[in-house]
C-alpha positions as CSV (number, residue, x, y, z in Angstrom):
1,X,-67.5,9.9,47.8
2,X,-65.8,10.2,44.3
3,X,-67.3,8.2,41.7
4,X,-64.7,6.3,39.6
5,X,-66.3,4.5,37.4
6,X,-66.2,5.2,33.9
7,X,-69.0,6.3,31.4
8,X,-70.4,3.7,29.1
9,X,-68.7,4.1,25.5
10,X,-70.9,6.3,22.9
11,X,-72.7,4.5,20.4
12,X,-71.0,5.2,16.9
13,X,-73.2,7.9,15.1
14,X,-74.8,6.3,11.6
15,X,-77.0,8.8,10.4
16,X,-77.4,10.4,6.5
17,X,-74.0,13.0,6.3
18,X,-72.0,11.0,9.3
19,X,-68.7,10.2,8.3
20,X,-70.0,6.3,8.5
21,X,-71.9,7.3,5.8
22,X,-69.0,8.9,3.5
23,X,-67.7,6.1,1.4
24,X,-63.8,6.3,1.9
25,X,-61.2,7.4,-0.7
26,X,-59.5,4.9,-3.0
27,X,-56.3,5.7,-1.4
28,X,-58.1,4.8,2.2
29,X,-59.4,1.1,0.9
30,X,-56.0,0.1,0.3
31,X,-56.3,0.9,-3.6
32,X,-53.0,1.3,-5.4
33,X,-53.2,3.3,-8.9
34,X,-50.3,1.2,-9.8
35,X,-52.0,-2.2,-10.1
36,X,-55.1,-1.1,-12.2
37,X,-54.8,-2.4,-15.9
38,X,-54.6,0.8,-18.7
39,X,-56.4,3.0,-19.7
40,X,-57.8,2.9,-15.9
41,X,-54.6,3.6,-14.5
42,X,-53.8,6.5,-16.9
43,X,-57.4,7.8,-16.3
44,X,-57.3,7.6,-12.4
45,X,-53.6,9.4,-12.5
46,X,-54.0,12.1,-14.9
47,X,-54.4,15.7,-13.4
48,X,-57.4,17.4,-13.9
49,X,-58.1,19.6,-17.0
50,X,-56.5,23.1,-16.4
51,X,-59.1,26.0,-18.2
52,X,-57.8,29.0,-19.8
53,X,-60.4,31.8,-18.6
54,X,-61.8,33.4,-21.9
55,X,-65.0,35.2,-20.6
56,X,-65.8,38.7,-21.5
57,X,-66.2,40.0,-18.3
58,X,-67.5,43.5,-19.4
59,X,-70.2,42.4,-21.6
60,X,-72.2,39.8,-18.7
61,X,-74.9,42.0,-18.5
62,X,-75.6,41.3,-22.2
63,X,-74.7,45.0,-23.2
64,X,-72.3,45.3,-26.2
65,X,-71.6,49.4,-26.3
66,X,-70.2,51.4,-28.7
67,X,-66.9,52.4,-27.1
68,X,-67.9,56.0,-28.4
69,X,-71.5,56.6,-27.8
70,X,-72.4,53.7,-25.5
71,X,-75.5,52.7,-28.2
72,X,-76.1,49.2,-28.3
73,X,-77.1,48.4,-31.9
74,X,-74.2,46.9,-32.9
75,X,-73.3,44.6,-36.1
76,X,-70.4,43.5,-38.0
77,X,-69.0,45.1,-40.8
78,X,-69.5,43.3,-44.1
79,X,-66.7,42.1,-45.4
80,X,-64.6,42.8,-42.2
81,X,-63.8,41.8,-39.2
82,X,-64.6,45.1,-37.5
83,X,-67.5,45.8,-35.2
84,X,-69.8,48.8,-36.7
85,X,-72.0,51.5,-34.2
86,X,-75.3,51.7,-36.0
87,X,-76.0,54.7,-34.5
88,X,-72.7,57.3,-34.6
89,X,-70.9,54.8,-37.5
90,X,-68.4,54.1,-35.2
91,X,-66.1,51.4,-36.0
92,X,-63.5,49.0,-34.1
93,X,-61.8,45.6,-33.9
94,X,-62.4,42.4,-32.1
95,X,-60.0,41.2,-30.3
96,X,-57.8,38.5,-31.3
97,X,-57.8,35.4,-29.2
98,X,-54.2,34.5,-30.6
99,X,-52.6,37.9,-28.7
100,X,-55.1,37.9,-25.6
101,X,-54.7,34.6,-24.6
102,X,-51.5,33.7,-26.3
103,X,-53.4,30.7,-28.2
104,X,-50.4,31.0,-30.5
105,X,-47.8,29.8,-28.6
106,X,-45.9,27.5,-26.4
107,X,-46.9,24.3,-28.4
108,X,-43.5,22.7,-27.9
109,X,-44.7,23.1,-24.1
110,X,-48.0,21.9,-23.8
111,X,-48.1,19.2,-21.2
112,X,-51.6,17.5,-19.9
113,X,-55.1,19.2,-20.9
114,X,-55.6,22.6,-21.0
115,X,-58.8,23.8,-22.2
116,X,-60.9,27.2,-22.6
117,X,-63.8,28.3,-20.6
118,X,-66.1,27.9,-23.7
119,X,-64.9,24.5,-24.2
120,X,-65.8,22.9,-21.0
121,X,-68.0,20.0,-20.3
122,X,-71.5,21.2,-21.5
123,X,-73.7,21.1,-18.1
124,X,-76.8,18.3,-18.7
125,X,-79.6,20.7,-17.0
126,X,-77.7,23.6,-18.6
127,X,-80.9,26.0,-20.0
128,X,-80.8,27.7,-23.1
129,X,-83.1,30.7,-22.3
130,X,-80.9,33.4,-20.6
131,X,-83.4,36.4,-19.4
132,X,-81.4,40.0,-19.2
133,X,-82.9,42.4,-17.1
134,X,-82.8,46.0,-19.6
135,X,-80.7,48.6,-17.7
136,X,-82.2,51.0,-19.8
137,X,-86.1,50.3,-19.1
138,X,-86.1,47.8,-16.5
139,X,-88.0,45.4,-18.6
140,X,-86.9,41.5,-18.9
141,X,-85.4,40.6,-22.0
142,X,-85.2,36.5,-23.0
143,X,-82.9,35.1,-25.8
144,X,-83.2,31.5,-26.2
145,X,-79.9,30.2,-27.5
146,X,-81.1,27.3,-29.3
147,X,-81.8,29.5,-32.3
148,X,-80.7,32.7,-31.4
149,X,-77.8,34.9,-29.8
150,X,-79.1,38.4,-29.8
151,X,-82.5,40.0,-28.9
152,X,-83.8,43.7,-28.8
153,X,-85.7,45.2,-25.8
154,X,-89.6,45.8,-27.3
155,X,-90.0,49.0,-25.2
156,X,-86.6,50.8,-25.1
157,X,-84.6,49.0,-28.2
158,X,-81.2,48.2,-26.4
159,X,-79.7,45.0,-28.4
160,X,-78.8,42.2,-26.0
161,X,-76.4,39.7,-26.6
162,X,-75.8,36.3,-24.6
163,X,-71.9,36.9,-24.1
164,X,-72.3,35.1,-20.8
165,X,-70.2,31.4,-21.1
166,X,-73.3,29.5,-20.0
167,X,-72.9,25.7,-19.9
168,X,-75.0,25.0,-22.1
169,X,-72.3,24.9,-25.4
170,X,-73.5,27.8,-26.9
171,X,-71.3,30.5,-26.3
172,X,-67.8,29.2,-27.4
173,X,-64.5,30.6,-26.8
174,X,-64.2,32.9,-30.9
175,X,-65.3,33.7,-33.7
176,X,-64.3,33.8,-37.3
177,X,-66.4,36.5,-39.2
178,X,-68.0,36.2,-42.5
179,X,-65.9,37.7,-44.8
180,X,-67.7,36.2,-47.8
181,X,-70.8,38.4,-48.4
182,X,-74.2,36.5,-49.6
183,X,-74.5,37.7,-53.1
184,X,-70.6,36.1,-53.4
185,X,-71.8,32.9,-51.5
186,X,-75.2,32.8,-53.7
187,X,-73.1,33.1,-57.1
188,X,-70.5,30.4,-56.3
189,X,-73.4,28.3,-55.4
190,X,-75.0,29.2,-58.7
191,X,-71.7,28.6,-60.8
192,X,-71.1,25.7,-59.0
193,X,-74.9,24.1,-59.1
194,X,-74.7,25.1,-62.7
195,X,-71.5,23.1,-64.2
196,X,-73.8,20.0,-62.4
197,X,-77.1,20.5,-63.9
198,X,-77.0,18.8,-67.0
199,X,-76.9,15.3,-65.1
200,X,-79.4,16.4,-62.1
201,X,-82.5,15.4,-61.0
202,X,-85.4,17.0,-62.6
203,X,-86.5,18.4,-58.8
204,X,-83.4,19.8,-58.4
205,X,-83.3,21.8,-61.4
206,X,-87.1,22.7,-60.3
207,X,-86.7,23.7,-56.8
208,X,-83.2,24.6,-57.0
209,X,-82.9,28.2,-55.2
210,X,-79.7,29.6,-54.6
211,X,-81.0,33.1,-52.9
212,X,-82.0,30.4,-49.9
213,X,-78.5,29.7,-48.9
214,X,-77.9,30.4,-45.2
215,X,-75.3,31.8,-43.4
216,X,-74.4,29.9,-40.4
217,X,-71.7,29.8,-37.4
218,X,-70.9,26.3,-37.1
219,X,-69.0,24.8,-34.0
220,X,-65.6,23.4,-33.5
221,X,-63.1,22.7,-31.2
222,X,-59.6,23.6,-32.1
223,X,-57.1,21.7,-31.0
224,X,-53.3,22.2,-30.7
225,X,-51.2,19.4,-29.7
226,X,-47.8,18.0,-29.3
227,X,-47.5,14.1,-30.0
228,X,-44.8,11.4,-30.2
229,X,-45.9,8.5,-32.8
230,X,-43.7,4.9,-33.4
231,X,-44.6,3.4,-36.2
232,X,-43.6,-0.2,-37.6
233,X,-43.8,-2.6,-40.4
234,X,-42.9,-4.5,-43.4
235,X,-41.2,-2.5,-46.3
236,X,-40.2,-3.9,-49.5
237,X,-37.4,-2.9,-52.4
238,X,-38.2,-4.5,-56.0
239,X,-35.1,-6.9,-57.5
240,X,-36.8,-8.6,-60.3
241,X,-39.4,-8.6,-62.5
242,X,-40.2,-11.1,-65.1
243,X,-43.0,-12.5,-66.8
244,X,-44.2,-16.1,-67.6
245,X,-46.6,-17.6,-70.2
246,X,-49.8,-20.7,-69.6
247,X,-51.1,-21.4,-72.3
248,X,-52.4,-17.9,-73.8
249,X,-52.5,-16.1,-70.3
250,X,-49.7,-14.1,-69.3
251,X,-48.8,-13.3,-65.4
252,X,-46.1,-10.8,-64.3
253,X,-44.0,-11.2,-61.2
254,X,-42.0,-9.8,-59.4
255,X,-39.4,-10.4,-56.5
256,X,-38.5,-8.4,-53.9
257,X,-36.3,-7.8,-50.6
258,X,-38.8,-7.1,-47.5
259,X,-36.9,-4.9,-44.8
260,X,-38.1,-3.9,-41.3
261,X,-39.2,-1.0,-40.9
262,X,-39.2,1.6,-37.4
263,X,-39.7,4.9,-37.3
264,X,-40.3,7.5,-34.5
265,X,-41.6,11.3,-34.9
266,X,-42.0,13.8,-32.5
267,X,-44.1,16.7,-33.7
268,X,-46.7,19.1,-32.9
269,X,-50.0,20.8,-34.3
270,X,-51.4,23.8,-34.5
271,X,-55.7,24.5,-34.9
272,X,-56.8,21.3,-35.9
273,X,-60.5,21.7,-36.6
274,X,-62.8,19.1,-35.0
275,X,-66.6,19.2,-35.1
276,X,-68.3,19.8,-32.3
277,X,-71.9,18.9,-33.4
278,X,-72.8,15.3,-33.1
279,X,-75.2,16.1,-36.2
280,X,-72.6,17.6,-38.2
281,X,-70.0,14.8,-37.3
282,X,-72.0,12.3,-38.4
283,X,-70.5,11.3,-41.9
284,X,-72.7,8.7,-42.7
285,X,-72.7,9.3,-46.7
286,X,-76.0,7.3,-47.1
287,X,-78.1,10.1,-45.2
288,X,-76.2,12.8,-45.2
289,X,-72.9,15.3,-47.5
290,X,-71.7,16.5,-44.3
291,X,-68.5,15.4,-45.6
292,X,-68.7,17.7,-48.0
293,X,-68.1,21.0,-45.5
294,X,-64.3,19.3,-44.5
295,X,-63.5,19.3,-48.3
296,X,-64.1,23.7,-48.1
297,X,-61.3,23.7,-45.1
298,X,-59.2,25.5,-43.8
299,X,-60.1,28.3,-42.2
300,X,-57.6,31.0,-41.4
301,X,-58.2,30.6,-37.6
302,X,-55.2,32.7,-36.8
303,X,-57.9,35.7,-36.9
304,X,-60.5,34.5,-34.9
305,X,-61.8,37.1,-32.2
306,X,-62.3,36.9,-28.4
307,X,-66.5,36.2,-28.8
308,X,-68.8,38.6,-28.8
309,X,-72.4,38.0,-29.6
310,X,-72.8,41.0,-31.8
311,X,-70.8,39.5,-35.2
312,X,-73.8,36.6,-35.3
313,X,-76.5,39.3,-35.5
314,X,-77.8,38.6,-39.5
315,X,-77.0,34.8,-39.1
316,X,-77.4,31.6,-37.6
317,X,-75.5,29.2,-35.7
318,X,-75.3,25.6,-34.0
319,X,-74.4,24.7,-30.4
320,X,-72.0,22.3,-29.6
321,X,-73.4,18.7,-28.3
322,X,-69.6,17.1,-27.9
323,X,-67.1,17.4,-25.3
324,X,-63.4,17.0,-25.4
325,X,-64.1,13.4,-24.4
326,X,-66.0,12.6,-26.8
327,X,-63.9,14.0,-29.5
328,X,-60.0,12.7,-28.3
329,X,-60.6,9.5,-30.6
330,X,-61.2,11.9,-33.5
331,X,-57.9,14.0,-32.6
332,X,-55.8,10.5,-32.2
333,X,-56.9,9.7,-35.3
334,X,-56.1,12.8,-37.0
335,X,-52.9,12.5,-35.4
336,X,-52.0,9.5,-36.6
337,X,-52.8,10.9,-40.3
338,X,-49.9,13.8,-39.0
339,X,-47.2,11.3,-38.1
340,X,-47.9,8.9,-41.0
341,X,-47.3,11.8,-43.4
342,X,-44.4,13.1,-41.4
343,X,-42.6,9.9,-42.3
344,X,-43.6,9.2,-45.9
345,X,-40.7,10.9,-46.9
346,X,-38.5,8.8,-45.5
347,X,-39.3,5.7,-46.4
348,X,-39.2,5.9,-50.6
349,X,-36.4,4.1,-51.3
350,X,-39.0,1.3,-50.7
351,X,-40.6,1.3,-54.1
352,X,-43.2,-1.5,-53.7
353,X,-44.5,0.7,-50.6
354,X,-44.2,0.3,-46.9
355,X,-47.1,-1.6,-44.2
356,X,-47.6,-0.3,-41.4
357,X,-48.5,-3.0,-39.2
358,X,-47.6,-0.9,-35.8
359,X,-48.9,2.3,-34.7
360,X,-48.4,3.9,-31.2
361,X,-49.6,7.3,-30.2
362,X,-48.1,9.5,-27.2
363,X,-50.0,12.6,-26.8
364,X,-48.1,14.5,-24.4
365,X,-50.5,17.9,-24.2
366,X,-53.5,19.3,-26.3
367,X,-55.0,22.5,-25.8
368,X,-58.7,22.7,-26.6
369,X,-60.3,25.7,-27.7
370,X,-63.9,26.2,-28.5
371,X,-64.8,28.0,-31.9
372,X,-67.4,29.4,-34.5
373,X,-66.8,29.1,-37.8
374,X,-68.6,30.3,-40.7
375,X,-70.3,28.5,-43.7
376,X,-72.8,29.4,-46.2
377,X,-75.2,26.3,-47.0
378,X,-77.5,25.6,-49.5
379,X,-79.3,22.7,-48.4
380,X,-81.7,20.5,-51.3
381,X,-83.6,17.1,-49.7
382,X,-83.8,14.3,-51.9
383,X,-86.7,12.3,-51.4
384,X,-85.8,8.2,-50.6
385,X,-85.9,5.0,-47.9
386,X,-84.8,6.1,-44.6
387,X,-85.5,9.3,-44.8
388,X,-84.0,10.3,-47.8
389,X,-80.3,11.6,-48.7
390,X,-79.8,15.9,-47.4
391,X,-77.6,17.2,-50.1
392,X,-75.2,20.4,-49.0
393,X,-73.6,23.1,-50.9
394,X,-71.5,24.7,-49.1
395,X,-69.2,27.9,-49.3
396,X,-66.2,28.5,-46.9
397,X,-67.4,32.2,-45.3
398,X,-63.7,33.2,-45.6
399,X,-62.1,32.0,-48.5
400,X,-65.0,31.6,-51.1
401,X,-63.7,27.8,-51.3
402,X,-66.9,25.9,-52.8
403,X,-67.8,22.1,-52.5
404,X,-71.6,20.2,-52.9
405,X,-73.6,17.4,-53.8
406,X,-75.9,17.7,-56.6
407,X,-78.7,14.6,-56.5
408,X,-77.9,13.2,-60.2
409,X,-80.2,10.9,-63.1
410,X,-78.1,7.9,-62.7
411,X,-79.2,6.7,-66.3
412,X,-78.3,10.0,-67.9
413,X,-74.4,9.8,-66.3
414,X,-74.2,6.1,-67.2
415,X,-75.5,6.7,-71.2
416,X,-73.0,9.4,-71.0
417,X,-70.0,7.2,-69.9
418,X,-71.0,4.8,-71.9
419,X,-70.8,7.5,-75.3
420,X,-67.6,8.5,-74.8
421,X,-66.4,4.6,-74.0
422,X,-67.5,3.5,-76.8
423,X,-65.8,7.0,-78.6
424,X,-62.3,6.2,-77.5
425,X,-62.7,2.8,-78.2
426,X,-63.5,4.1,-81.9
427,X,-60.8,6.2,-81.9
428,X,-58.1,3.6,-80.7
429,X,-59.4,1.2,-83.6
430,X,-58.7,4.3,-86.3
431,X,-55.1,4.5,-84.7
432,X,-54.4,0.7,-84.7
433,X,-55.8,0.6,-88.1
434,X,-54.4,3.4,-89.7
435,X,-50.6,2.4,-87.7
């Protein structure tokens, strides 16, 4: 006899990786984008970061060879951005990141976040000890990138270099080369220490040692963009000026029509340098003269070379700590310096000046790019509360631009301003007297 009665219903599974378990999408709770407040809204809708793929494929297993002779003792040439063989003197050229990956253009199209494989999100257990395993000897080679980029096998000699991206924010997208040898760097340091000296700190003068300088690839991002910026405020044009007298004071005033003032600027911008370290971002003047390395900019990025661990062999370098996030408030701000400066020009028939009591940023596209560039610092620590003040001289590895900090006697450059006060004031009561 047929049995017609129906199965009891299955108990709903609820167990660790059943879809009970999966919390649903926004879009399945009902969520709607729309009625979140900003920046949420923005955030939530904007399409993930697209990455330009600027890994050197052919040099993962740490291996930079001469194209000629296949030896692996490679270095930079001084002075040059060309690669040198040490063993058959071969020589040959980087490429340039602006050709290979067409950095250089399409700025007036740059829509969302693009960024380079070296510039993406640096991983939090990201190691920085990458082991090579020699292809010559068979023997395991370790480089640890916090301090170093290159290593040499102890039993066969082969030069590795860590050309791997690793996640870690070491291996960045370029390089600039030094172009600036150390015997330049060291007598621009000297010139400059030198015009200084007279008010200096005795310790300075004692311990000051230019052959110490460094050379060392510091990290930034460089950013192109392309930005809209509205800008409003009060402007005012002078009419009158006039003075009256109290008693023996005198005060000058003046009268003046006050306009409102719009304007809107589209424009776009091409390598802006950013700092990538947190240490080296930190401008905090009362511990630090990290300022002092933006004042040797800019660097003629246009040449930077796809990377290639071999051109830091000789030098140091610093890994970059930030990520894009962290650094778009830095770009808007530097943005807004653009735009403001775009406009200045436009506004001078308003001779008592313009304020700007309304600024609003569009950034349309950026473009991030991950970079080494070099500096050669002289470093001098002045003793103090908290920790003392770190004083930098520092010399643009490109150009030879030069800009420091020199700890002063505070009592020696007051006496002196104080001479040559009470000189001109001498000389000013000869040419009244003698009028």
């Amino acid at each position: 006899m047929p049995n017609n009665t129906s199965p009891p219903p299955v108990p709903p599974v609820t167990g660790p990786g059943s879809p009970q378990d999966v919390p649903p999408a926004p879009g399945e709770m009902g969520l709607d984008p729309a009625t979140l407040p900003q920046p949420i809204r923005d955030e939530l809708l904007a399409p993930d970061p697209v990455a330009i793929d600027t890994s050197a494929d052919e040099l993962k297993d740490g291996l930079n060879r001469c194209p000629k002779c296949g030896a692996t003792d490679i270095r930079q040439k001084p002075g040059t951005d060309l690669l040198i063989c040490l063993y058959c003197r071969n020589e040959w050229h980087g490429q340039r990141v602006e050709e290979e990956f067409g950095f250089g253009e399409g700025l007036d199209e740059l829509s969302g976040t693009v960024i380079a494989s070296g510039a993406q999100d640096i991983a939090a257990d990201a190691q920085s000890l990458m082991t090579f395993k020699c292809s010559g000897c068979g023997a395991e080679v370790t480089v640890n990138t916090d301090n170093a980029m290159t290593a040499r096998c102890h039993w066969c000699r082969h030069v590795f270099g860590v050309n791997e991206q690793i996640a870690n924010g070491a291996v960045p997208d370029a390089v600039l080369p030094f172009h600036i040898k150390k015997a330049d760097a060291i007598a621009r340091i000297r010139q400059f220490a030198g015009k200084r000296k007279l008010f200096a700190l005795k310790a300075f003068k004692e311990e000051f040692t230019p052959e110490n300088v460094v050379g060392v690839y510091l990290p930034y991002m460089i950013v192109d963009g392309k930005a809209s910026v509205d800008v409003a405020g009060q402007g005012e044009i002078q009419t009158a000026q006039y003075t009256r007298s109290v008693g023996k004071s005198k005060t000058t005033y003046y009268d003046a029509d006050v306009y409102q003032v719009e304007r809107h600027v589209d424009f776009t911008v091409d390598d802006l340098p950013l700092e990538s370290s947190d240490a080296r971002g930190n401008l905090d003047t009362q511990v630090n003269t990290n300022n002092i390395i933006n004042a040797i900019l800019p660097f003629d990025t246009k040449n930077a070379v796809k990377w290639n661990a071999s051109y830091l062999s000789g030098y140091t370098s610093e890994k970059r700590d930030r990520d894009v996030a962290h650094l778009i408030p830095r770009m808007e701000d530097q943005l807004l310096s653009v735009a403001r400066a775009q406009v200045q020009a436009s506004v001078g028939r308003y001779d008592r000046g313009v304020r700007w009591e309304q600024e609003r940023l569009d950034v349309h596209g950026t473009r991030w790019v991950a970079m080494y560039l070099p500096v050669w610092l002289y470093a001098h620590h002045q003793p103090g509360s908290h920790g003392g003040l770190l004083h930098y001289i520092a010399v643009n590895g490109r150009t030879g631009e030069t800009m420091g900090s020199v700890p002063i006697q505070q009592w020696k450059l007051l006496t002196a301003a104080l001479t040559v006060g009470t000189f001109l004031e001498g000389i000013a009561l000869w040419i009244l007297a003698n009028t």
